[in-house]
N, C-alpha and C positions, 0 to 999 in steps of 0.2 A: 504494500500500500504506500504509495507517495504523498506527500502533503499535496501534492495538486489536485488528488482525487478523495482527499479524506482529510477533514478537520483534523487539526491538530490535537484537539481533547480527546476524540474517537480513537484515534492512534495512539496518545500516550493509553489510553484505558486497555488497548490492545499489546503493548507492551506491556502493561504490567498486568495481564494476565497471564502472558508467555513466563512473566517471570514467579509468578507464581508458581504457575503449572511447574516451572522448571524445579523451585526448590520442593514443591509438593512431588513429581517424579525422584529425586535425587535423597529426600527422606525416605520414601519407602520404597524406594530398589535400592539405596544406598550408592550409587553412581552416576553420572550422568551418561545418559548415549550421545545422541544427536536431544538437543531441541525438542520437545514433542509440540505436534502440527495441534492447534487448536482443534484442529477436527477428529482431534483422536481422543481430546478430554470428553469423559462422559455427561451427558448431559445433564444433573442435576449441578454441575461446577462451571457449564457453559452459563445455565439458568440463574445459577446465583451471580457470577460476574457477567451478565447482562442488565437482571437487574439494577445493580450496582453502577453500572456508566449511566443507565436513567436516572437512577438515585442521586448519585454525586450532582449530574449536569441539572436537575431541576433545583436542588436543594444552595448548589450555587447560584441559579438563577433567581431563586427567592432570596438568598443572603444579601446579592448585588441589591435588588429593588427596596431592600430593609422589612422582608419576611424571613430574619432569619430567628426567628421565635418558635418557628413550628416546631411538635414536638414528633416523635416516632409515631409513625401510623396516622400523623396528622394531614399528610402528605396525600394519600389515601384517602381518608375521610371529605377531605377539600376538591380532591380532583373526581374523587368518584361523584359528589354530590353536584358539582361543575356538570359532568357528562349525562347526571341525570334528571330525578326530578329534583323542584328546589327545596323541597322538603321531604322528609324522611325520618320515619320512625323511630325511634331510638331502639328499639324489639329489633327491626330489618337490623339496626348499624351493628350492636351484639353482634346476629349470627353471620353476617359480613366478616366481620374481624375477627370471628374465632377467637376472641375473648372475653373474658369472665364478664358478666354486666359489671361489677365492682371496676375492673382495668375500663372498660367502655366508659363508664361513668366520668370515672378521672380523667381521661382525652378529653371529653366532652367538655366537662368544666373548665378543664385549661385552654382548650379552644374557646369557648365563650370568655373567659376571663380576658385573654389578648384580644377580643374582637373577630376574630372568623367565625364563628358561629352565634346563634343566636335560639335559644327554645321557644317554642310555642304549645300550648296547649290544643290539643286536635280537636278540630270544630266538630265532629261527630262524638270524641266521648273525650269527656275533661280531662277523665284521669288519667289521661294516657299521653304524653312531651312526645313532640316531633323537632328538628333540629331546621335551619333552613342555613345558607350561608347568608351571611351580613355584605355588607358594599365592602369591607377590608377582605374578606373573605372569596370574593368574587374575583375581584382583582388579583387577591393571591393565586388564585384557580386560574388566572389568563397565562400568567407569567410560568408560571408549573405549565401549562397545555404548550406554551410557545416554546419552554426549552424541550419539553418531550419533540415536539416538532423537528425542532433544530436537531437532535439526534436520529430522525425517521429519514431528515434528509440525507445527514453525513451518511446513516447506512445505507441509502438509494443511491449516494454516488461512490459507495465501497463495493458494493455489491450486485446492486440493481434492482427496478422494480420488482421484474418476475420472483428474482429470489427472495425478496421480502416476504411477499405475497405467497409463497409457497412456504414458508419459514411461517406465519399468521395462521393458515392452513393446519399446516403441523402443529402450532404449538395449540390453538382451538381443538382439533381432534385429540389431544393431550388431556385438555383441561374437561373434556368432556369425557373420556372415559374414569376422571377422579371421581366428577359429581355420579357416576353410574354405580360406581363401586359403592361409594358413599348411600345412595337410595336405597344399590341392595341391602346394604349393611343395616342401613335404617329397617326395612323391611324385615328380617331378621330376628327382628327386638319387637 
C-alpha cells in the first residue's frame, strides 16, 4: 500500500497490526519466519484490529471537535441512536449492549450528565424512560459518522469497492449466523 493510494492513518493502523501479529507469531512459535500476511491472521484478530482503526479514527475525530468526554460504549450508544430512531428504550439499549441494566444505567447517566443524551418519559406508559440524543449529542453523532466515513473511503481506495462490498456480505452472513445460534439457544430454555 502506498500513501498515494491509502491514508496515512489507515496504513500506520496497518502496520501496527503487522507488528502485532509479528510479536503475537514470535510468542507463541517462539521464532520468527517471514512476516505473516494479514490474510493469514484468523479472523476474530482481523475483527478486533479492525474494529480498532474505527475506534481510534472516530474517537480522534471527536477529541479534535472537543467530544473527547465520551465514555466506553458511548461511542455506540450515540452513533447507533444517530442511524436510528431518535428515541429508544432504555429495555432495547440493555439488551443492545449486553450489559447489566446496572453498567446501562451508568453510561446512560454519564451521557446525560455531559449533554448527549437526554430521558424522557414514554408517552404510552410513564413508567417506562426512553433516551433521545440532545443537539450536543447529535453533533457528536455527525463527526463519529464523518470519520467512520473517512475510513470507508481510505479502504475503497486500498482495496476497492467490490471488495468492500463482498467483505459487508461476509461479515452480515457472520453476524447473522451469531443471532441464529443465539434464538436457538434461547429456544432451548
Amino acid at each position: 500500500m502506498s500513501r498515494a493510494t491509502c491514508g496515512s492513518f489507515f496504513c500506520w493502523i496497518v502496520r501496527m497490526v503487522n507488528l502485532v501479529d509479528s510479536i503475537d507469531h514470535l510468542l507463541y512459535h517462539g521464532r520468527m519466519n517471514d512476516e505473516p500476511r494479514l490474510e493469514d491472521v484468523v479472523l476474530p484478530a482481523l475483527l478486533r484490529h479492525a474494529r480498532t482503526t474505527y475506534g481510534m479514527a472516530m474517537r480522534q475525530a471527536l477529541a479534535k471537535a472537543g467530544y473527547d468526554d465520551i465514555p466506553k460504549n458511548g461511542m455506540y450508544v450515540i452513533g447507533g441512536m444517530a442511524l436510528g430512531d431518535d428515541t429508544i428504550p432504555l429495555s432495547v439499549l440493555i439488551k443492545e449492549l449486553g450489559v447489566s441494566k446496572q453498567g446501562a444505567g451508568q453510561l446512560v447517566d454519564t451521557l446525560v450528565l455531559r449533554g448527549y443524551l437526554e430521558r424522557t418519559e414514554d408517552a404510552e406508559d410513564r413508567r417506562k424512560l426512553n433516551i433521545v440524543l440532545t443537539k450536543r449529542g447529535r453533533a457528536a453523532a455527525a463527526v463519529q459518522a464523518a470519520a467512520r466515513e473517512k475510513v470507508d473511503a481510505e479502504l475503497i481506495a486500498c482495496v476497492g469497492q467490490e471488495n468492500v462490498t463482498r467483505t459487508r456480505k461476509t461479515l452480515a452472513a457472520l453476524i447473522n449466523m451469531g443471532r441464529l445460534a443465539v434464538e436457538e439457544q434461547e429456544d432451548e430454555h
